[in-house]
N, C-alpha and C positions, 0 to 999 in steps of 0.2 A: 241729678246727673250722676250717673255711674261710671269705673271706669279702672281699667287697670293697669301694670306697668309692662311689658313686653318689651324687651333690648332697646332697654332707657327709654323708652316714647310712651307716651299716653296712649293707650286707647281706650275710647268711649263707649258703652254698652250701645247695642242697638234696640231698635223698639222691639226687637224678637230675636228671642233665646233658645236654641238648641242644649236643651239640657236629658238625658239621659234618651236618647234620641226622641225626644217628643218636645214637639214645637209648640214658646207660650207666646201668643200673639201679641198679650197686654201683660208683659213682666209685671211683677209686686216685688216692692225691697227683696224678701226674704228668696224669690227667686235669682235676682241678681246674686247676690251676695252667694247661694248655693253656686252658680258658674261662679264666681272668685272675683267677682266684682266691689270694689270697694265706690261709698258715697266718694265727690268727688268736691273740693273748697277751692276755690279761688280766693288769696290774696289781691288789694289792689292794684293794680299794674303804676308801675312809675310813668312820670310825666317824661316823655320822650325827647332825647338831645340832639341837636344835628352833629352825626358823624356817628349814630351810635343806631344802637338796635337793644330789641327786648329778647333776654331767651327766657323761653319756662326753665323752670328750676322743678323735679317734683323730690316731692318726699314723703315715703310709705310709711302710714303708721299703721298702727294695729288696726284700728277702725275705718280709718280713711287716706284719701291721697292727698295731700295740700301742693297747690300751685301757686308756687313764687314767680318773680321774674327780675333778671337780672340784668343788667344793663351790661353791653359789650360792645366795642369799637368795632366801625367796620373800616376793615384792612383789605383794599381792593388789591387784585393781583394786576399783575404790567398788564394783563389780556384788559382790563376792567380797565384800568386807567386810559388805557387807548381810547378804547371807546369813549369814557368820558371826553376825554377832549376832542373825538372828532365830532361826537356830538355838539360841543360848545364852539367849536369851530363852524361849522353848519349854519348854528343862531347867527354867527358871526361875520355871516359873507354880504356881499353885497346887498343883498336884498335887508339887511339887518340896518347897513351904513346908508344907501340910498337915498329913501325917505328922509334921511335926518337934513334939516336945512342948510344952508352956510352959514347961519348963524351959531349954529351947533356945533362948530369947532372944537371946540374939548369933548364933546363926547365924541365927535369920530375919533379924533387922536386917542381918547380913553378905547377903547372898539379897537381899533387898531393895533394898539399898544399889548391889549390883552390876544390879539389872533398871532401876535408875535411870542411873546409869552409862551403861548400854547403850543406853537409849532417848536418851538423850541426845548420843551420838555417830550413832546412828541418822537422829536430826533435824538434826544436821549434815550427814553427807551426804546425803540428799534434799534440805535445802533449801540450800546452800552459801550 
């Protein structure tokens, strides 16, 4: 795999190259590389954490482009967070608590508990 760096982003060669206007259907290294293509490594990717994400990292050397990846927290914005919770608000409506038996008492109160929870930080961020 081929590929180069353009305003920080990777991009990947394609199966056909526009090189001095004449087009090679089945590129060879030595054509990539004349278009300014560099081979292209991947590192292994880390094993993934809840609340996080992977970003590529690249880094150009002479010969090639090596792809790291770095681990980064996701930091959802108030727009994001709404949603989240009306989403889990949603899970959380009657049709969530219904089915549960009467013997099932602590989890409705748990259910319950959490749709309160959630309206509650809800009315935080809309009205700060």
């Amino acid at each position: 795999m081929y590929g180069k760096i353009e305003e920080n982003k990777l991009v990947l060669a394609q199966n056909v190259l526009n090189i001095d206007n004449k087009i090679i259907l089945n590129p060879q290294q030595k054509d990539y590389l004349k278009a300014g293509y560099k081979p292209v490594e991947y590192v292994q990717k880390l094993d993934l954490k809840d609340g996080f994400r992977l970003k590529e990292v690249y880094s150009e050397l002479e010969d090639r482009i090596v792809v790291s990846y770095l681990e980064e927290e996701i930091v959802l914005t108030d727009s994001e967070k709404i949603q989240e919770i009306l989403k889990e608000l949603n899970e959380l409506d009657l049709k969530t608590i219904r089915p549960l038996r009467a013997g099932e008492t602590d989890r409705i109160q748990e259910l319950e508990n959490r749709a309160i929870e959630l309206r509650e930080e809800l009315q935080t961020l809309l009205n700060p």
